[in-house]
C-alpha positions in Angstrom: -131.7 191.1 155.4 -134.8 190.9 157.9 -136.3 187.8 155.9 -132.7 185.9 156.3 -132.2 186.4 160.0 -136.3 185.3 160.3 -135.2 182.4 158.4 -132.1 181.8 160.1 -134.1 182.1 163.4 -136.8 179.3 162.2 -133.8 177.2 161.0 -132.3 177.1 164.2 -135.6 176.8 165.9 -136.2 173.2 163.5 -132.8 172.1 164.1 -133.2 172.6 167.9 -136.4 170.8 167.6 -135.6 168.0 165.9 -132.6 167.6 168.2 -134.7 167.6 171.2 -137.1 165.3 170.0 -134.1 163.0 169.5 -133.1 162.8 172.6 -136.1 162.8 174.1 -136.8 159.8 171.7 -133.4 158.2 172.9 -134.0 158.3 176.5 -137.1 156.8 176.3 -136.0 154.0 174.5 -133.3 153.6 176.7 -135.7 153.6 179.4 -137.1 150.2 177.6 -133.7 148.5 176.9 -134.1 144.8 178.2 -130.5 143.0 178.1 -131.1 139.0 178.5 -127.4 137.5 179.1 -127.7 133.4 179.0 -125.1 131.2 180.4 -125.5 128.3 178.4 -126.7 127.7 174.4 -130.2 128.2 173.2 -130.3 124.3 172.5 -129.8 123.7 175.7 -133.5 122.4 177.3 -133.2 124.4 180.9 -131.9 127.5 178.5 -134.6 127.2 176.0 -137.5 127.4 178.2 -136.3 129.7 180.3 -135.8 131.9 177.4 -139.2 131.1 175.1 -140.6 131.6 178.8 -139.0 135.7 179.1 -140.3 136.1 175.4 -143.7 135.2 176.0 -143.8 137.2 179.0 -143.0 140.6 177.0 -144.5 139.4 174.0 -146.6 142.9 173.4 -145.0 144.9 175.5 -143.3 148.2 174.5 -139.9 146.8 175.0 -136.2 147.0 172.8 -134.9 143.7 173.3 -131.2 141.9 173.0 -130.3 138.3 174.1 -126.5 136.9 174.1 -126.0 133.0 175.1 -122.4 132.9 176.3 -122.1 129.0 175.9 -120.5 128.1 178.6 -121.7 124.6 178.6 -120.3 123.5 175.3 -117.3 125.2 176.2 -116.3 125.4 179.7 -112.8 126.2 179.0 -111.3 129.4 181.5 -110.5 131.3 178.2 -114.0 130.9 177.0 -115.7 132.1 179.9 -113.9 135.0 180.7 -114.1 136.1 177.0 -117.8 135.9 177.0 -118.7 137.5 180.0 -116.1 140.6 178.2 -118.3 140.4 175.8 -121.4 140.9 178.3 -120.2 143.7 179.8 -119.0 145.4 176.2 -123.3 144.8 175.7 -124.0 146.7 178.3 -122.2 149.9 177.6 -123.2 150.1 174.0 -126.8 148.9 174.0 -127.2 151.1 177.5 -130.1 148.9 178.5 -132.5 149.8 181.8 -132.4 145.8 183.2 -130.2 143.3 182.8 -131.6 139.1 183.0 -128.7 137.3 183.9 -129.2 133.9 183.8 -127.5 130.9 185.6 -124.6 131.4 187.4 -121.7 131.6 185.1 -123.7 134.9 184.1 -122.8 135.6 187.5 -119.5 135.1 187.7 -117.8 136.2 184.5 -120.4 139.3 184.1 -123.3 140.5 186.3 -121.1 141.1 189.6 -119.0 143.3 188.0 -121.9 145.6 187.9 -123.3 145.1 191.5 -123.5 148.4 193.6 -121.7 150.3 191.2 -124.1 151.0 188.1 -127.6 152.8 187.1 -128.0 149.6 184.9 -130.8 147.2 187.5 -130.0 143.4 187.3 -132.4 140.6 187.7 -130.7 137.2 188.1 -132.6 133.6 188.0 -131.3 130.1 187.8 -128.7 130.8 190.5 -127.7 128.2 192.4 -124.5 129.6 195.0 -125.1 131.6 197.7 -126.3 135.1 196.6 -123.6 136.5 199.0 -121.1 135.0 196.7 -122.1 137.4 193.8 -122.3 140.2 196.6 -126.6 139.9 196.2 -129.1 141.4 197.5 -127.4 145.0 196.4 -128.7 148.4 195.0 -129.3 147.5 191.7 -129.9 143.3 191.9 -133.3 141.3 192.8 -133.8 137.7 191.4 -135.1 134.3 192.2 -133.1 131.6 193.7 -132.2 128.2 192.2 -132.8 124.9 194.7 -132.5 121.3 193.3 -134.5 118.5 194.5 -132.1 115.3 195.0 -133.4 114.2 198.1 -136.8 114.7 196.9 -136.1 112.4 193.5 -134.7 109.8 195.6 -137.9 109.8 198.1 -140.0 109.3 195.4 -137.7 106.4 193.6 -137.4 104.8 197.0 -141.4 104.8 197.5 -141.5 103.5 194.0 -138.3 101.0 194.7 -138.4 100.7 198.6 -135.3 98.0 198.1 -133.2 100.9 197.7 -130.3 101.6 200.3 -127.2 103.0 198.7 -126.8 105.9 196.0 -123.8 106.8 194.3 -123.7 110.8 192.9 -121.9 111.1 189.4 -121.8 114.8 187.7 -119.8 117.1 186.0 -116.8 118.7 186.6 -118.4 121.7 185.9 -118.9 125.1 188.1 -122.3 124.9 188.7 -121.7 121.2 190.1 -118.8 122.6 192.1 -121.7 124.8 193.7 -124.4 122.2 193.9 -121.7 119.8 195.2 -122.1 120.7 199.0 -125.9 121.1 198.9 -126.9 117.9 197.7 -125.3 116.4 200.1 -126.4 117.8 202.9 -129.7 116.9 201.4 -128.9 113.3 200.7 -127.7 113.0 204.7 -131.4 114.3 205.3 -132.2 110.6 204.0 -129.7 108.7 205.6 -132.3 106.2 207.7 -133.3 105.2 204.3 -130.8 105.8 201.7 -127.1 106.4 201.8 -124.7 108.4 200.0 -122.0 105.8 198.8 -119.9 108.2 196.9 -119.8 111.5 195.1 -117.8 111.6 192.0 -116.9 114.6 189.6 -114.9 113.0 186.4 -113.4 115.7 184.0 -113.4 113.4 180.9 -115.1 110.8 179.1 -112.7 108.5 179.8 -113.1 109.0 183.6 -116.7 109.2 183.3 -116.9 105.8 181.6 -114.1 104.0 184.4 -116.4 106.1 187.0 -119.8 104.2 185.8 -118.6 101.2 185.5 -117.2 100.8 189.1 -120.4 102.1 190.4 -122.3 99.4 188.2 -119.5 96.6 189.9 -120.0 98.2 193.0 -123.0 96.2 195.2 -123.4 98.9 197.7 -124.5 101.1 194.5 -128.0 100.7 194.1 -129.3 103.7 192.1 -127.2 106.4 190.1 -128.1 110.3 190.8 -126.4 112.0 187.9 -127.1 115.6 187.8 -125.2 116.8 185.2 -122.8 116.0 182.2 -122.4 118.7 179.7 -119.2 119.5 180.5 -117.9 116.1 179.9 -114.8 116.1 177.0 -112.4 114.1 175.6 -109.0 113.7 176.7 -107.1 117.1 175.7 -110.5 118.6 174.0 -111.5 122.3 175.3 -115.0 121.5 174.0 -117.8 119.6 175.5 -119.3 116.3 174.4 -122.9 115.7 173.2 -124.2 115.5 176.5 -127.1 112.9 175.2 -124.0 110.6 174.1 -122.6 111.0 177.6 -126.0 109.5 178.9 -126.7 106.8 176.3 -123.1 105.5 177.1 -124.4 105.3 180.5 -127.6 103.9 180.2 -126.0 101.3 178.1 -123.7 99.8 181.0 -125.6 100.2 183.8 -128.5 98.1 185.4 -129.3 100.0 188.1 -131.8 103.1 187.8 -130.4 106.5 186.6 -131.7 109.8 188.1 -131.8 113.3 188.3 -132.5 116.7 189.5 -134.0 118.4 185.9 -135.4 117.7 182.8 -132.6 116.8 180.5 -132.0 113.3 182.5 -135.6 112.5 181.1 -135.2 113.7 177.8 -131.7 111.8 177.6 -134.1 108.6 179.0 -133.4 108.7 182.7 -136.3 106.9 185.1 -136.8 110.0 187.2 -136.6 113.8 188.2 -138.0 115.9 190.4 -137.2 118.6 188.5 -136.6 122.8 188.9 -139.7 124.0 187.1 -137.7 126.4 183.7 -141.0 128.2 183.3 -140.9 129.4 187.0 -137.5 131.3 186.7 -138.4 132.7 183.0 -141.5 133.8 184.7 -140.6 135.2 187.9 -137.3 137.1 186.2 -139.5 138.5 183.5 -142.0 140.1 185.7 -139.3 141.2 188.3 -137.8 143.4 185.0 -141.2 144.3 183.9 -141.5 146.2 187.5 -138.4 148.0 187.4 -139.1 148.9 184.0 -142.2 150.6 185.6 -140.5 152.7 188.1 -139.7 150.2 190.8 -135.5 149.8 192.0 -134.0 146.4 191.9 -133.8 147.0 195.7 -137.5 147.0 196.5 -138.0 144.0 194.8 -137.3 140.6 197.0 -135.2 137.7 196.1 -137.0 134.7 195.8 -136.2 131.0 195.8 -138.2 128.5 193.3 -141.3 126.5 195.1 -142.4 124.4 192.4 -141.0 120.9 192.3 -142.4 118.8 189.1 -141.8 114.8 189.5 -141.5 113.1 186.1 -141.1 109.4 185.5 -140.2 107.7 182.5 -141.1 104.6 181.9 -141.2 104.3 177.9 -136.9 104.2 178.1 -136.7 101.8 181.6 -139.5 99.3 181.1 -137.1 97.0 183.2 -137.5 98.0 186.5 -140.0 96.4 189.2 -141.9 99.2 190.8 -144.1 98.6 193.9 -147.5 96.7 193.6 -148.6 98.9 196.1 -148.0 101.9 194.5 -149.4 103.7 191.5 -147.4 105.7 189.6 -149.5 107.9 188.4 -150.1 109.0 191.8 -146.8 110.4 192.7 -146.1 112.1 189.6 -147.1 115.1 187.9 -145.7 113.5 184.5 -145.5 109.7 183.1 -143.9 109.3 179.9 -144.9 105.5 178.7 
């Protein structure tokens, strides 16, 4: 009888044991739950280096790790959105991570601001273009960095590069994040009005309109050069689902002789002349190392916000060999990038 209730003791004494260490073993891997939530598709170039930019920032680190790209850009439909950032927040509660990336600002919208104020989960945002007070940012549990195009910047340097240049017409997507950018740019264009006007600003919904749009503007002799933004939302008449952007901007670039530029890397890619372009690298940076001090002890709260500094001008002259650019000027001089 006395060697069952001593093993009955040292039975309960292992299971105890083991129990503790498995919580002890859960909370401190909770404790190291990163949550990455994308706006966009992993194809997608800002999305991509943003991302391979997070990865190589925690790339040793002591850290359990989920990423889900809600792919909004491919389909922008209401439905779509609203189910993905469900889909978010269902994340959240079952993976129980420490920080949340949230990244651009459909993130925002259909997921992260649900959370402001009201949960122990800490979000860091990046790639946000609104006003943070739209989102209800800065707030207990959310820090991030800021996202600030350059349009009057690319048309400075295009105008030192083309000083004939008088009139610009703005073409983009009918997208949110255009919607947001919308009033910004041009405020930022009227910044340049002694030297380059804003002709018109123009948000068509499908390709249809998109291709009418372009072509007036080509017509148009007040048009000089085309600012295009963005295009990935661009669809077919009664389609939920986005074009190919790069056969959005081949279309383009094939009925239009006037210079096409933009505010970020995909107008190069898709063989725009220029971009002054959001540096990816500096939001995947910054976000990572925001989440890397909370994960250290820190609150979201006593972390700042931050807006990006680092413009990056890129020219490409291997698609546009075309255009006339000042004698005066070298190219190579104004740019961090030439692509010939």
């Amino acid at each position: 009888m006395e060697s069952w209730q001593k093993a009955s003791r040292l039975i309960r004494v292992f299971y105890f044991g083991v129990l503790w260490c498995f919580i002890l073993g859960a909370n401190a891997s909770a404790s190291n739950r990163v949550l990455i939530v994308q706006s966009y598709h992993e194809q997608f170039t800002w999305t991509s280096v943003i991302h391979k930019t997070i990865m190589a920032e925690f790339e040793g680190e002591d850290i359990d790790l989920k990423v889900f790209f809600m792919d909004t850009k491919r389909n922008p439909s209401e439905q779509w959105k609203q189910k993905a950032g469900r889909q978010a927040s269902d994340l959240v509660r079952k993976f129980k991570p420490k920080v949340v990336i949230a990244v651009d600002d459909n993130a925002q919208t259909y997921f992260a601001k649900s959370f402001v104020g009201s949960s122990p989960v800490q979000f860091v945002f990046c790639g946000v273009n609104a006003g943070p007070e739209v989102y209800g940012y800065p707030a207990s549990n959310v820090t991030g960095i800021l996202e600030r195009t350059y349009p009057a910047q690319s048309l400075k340097v295009l105008k030192t590069l083309m000083p004939g240049l008088q009139g610009v017409a703005v073409v983009t997507d009918d997208s949110a994040t255009s919607e947001i950018m919308r009033p910004r740019i041009i405020q930022r264009i009227a910044t340049l009005e002694s030297e380059i006007s804003l002709i018109r600003f123009a948000t068509p919904k499908t390709f249809n309109a998109w291709k009418e749009e372009i072509l007036n503007l080509e017509r148009n002799p007040k048009v000089d050069v085309l600012l295009i933004p963005l295009y990935h939302t661009v669809r077919d008449d009664g389609d939920m689902t986005s074009l190919i952007p790069n056969k959005v901007m081949q279309w383009t670039l094939a009925h239009v002789s006037k210079p096409v530029i933009g505010t970020g890397v995909h107008v190069i890619e898709d063989g725009g002349l220029l971009a002054v372009t959001v540096d990816p690298r500096e939001h995947g940076r910054v976000s990572a190392h925001m989440a890397k001090e909370i994960l250290a002890g820190k609150r979201a709260a006593d972390i700042p916000m931050r807006t990006n500094k680092d413009g990056f001008v890129m020219v490409n002259l291997r698609d546009n060999p075309g255009f006339v650019f000042d004698a005066k000027v070298q190219v190579e001089q104004i740019a961090d990038l030439v692509i010939r």
